[in-house]
C-alpha positions in Angstrom: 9.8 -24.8 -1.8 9.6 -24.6 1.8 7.7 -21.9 3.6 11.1 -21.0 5.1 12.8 -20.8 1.7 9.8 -18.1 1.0 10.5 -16.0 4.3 14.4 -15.9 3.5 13.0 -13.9 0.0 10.5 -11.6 1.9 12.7 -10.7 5.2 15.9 -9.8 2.5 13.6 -7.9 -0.1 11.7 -6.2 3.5 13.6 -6.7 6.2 11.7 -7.0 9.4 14.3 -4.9 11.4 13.2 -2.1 9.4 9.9 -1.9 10.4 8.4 0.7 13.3 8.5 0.0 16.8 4.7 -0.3 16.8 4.3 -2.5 14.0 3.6 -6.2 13.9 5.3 -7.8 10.8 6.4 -11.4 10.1 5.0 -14.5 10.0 1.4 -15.3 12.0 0.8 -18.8 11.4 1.8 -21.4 9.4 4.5 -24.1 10.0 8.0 -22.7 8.0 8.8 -26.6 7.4 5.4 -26.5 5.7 5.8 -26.9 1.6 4.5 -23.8 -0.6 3.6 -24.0 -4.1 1.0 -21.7 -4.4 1.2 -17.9 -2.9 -1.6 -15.0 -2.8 -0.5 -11.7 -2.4 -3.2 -9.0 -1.1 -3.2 -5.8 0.9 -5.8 -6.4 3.7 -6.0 -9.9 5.3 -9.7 -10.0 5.6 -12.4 -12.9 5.1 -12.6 -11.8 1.7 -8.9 -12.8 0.7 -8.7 -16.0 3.1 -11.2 -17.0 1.3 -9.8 -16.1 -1.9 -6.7 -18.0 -0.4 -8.8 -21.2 0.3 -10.1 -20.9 -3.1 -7.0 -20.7 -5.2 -5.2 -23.7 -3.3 -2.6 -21.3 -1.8 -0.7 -22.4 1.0 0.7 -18.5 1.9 -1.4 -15.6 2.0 1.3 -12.3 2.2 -0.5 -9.5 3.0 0.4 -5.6 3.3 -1.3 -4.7 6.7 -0.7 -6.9 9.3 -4.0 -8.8 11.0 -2.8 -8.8 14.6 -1.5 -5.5 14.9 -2.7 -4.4 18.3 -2.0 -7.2 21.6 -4.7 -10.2 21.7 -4.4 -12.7 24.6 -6.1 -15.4 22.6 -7.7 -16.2 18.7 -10.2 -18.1 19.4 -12.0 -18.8 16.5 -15.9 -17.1 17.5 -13.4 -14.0 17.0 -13.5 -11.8 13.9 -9.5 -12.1 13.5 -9.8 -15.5 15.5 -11.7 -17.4 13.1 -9.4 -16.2 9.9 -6.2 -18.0 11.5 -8.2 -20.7 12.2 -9.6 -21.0 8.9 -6.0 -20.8 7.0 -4.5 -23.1 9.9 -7.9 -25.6 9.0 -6.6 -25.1 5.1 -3.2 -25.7 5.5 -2.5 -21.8 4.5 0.4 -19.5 6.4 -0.2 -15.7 6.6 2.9 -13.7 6.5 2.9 -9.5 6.6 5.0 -7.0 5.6 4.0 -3.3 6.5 6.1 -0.7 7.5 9.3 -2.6 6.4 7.4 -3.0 2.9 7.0 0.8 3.0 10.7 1.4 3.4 11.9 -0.9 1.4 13.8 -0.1 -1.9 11.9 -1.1 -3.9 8.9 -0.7 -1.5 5.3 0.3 -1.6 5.6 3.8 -3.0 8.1 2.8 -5.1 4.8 0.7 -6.8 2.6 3.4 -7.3 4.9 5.8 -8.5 5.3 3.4 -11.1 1.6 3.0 -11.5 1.7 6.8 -11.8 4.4 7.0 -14.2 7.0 8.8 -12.3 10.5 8.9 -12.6 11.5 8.0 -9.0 14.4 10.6 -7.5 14.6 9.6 -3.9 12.7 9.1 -0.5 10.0 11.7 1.0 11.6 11.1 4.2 15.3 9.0 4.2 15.9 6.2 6.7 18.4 8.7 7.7 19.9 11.6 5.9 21.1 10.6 2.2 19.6 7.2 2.2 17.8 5.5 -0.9 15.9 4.2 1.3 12.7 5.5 3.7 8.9 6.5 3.6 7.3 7.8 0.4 9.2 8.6 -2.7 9.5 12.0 -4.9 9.7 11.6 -8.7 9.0 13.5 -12.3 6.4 13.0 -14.9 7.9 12.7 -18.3 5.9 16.0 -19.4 4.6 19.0 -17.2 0.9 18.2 -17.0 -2.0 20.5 -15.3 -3.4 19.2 -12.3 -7.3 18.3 -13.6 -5.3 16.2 -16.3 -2.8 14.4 -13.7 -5.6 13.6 -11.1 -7.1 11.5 -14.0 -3.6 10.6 -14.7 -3.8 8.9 -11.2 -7.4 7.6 -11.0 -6.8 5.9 -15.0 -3.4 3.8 -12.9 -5.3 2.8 -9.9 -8.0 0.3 -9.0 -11.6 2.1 -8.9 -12.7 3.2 -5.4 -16.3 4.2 -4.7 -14.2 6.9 -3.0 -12.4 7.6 -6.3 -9.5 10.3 -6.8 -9.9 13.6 -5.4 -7.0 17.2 -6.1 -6.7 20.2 -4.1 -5.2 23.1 -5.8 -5.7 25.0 -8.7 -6.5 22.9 -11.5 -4.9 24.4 -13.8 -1.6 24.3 -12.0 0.6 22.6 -13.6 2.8 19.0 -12.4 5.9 18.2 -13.0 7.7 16.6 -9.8 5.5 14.4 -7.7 5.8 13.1 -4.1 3.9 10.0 -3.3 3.4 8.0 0.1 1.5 5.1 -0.2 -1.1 4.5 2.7 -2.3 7.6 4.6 0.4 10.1 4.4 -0.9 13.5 6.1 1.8 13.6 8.8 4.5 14.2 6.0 2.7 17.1 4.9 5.3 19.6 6.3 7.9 17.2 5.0 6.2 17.5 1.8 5.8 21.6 2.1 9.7 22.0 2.1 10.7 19.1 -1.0 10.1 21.9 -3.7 7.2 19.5 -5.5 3.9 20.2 -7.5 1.8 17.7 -6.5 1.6 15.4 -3.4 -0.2 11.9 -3.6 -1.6 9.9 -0.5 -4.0 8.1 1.5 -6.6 9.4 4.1 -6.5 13.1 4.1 -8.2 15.3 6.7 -10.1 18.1 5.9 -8.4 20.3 8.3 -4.5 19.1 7.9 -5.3 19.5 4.0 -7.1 23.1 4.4 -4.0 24.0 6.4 -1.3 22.9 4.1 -3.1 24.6 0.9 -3.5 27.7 2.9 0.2 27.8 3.8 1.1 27.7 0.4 2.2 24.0 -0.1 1.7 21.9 -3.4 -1.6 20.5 -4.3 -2.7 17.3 -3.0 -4.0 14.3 -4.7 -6.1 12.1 -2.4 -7.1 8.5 -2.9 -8.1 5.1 -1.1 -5.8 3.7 1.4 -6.4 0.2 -0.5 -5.7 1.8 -4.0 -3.0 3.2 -2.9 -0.7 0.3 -1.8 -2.4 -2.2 -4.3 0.1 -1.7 -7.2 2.3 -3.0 -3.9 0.8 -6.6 -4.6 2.2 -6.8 -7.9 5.9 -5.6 -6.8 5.9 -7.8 -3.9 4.8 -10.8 -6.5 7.4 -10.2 -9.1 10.1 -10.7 -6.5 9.0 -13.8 -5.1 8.3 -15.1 -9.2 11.9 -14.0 -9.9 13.1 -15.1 -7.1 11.9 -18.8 -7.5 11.6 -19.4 -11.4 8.3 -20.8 -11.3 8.9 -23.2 -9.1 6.1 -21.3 -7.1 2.8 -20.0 -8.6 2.4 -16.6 -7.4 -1.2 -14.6 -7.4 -2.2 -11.2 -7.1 -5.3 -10.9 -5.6 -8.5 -9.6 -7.3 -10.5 -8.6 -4.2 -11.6 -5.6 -3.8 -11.1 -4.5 0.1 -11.7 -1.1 0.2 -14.1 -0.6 3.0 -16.6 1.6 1.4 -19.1 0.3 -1.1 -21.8 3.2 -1.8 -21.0 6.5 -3.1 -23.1 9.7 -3.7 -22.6 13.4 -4.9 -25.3 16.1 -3.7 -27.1 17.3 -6.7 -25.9 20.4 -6.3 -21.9 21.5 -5.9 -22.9 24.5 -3.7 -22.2 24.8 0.5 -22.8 27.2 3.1 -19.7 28.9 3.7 
């Protein structure tokens, strides 16, 4: 297949029109005339997955968050984000991203880990526009009513280990039964999230004070994990369609880095603060 033939799959499953304003999807490098028989899907597009690309004999790396995402005059390659083009471009690899457009998408990245999770998806957090299928985050039901101690593990037993792990506010004994998700860091749908009638709210990168605020408000408990975890299950989705959409006549991969910034994690001795 060509690389072309591979972008015609991507931009209909995640269309590039959907994306934000401020986002930088699409392809970075890579000649679309270029043939691909090998692909590596991943999340971050760091040294660690080129590499991994390199390694595998991939000639596409498609990755969640884009590399370039902010204006660069230049890539040379003595720069951080430089020397990764160069290094694919050196390999004869392409790097192609879908972000916000993958978020949206139906399926899309929340779509993945509510599956991970086990929910039974409903409908968007927030619609492209009002009764859509399609938008950010996505609100769904567990099969059972669970409490909240049992569905944090629930959630930390379907995603990748983190140093950072899983963390729940709320009462633990409250009990789950419909779920919002929103795959990445998700704290500016938290009033979105207040008014959707659900138990249980799972994301990326919340703040102590946003959180605080929303708990204190009365608003369903929140279920914090890693950004990478979070949009991980993503990889798999994003793989399947290319596999089905190609019958093997392109190897697709999953990546097995972990790129989760953080690599040390410790826990006071004691569970006791100064109010």
């Amino acid at each position: 297949m060509k690389l072309a033939d591979v972008i015609a799959v991507l931009e209909s499953a995640y269309p590039p029109k959907t994306a934000e304003k401020w986002d930088a999807v699409g392809l970075v490098c890579g000649d679309p005339g270029e043939e691909v028989s090998r692909i590596l899907v991943c999340v971050d597009p760091t040294a660690s997955t080129v590499d991994e690309a390199v390694e595998t004999g991939a000639q596409l790396l498609l990755a969640h968050h884009p590399l370039l995402l902010r204006g660069v005059n230049g890539v040379p390659a003595d720069d951080p984000k430089g020397s990764l083009v160069h290094k694919l471009i050196r390999n004869g690899g392409a790097l192609y991203c879908a972000h916000t457009n993958a978020d949206s998408a139906l399926p899309g990245v929340s779509d993945a880990l509510a599956r991970a999770i086990g929910l039974t998806v409903t409908g968007p957090l927030d619609p492209a526009e009002p009764g859509a299928a399609t938008g950010i985050g996505r609100v769904g039901v567990l099969p059972e009513p669970e409490p909240l101690r049992v569905f944090a593990q629930r959630v930390a037993n379907a995603l990748p280990a983190t140093v950072q792990g899983v963390r729940a506010a709320g009462d633990p004994e409250r009990l789950v039964s419909r779920v919002a998700v929103c795959g990445g860091a998700g704290d500016g749908y938290l009033g979105a999230v207040r008014d959707l009638g659900v138990d249980a709210y799972v994301t990326a990168d919340l703040r102590h004070h946003p959180a605080s605020e929303h708990l204190e408000s009365g608003g369903p408990a929140l279920v914090d994990v890693a950004h990478w975890a979070s949009e991980w299950p993503w990889c798999e989705q994003a793989a399947e369609i290319l596999r089905q959409a190609f019958g093997g006549r392109v190897d697709v991969l999953v990546s097995t880095r972990r790129t989760d910034p953080w690599t040390v994690g410790a826990t006071s001795p004691s569970a006791g603060g100064h109010a």
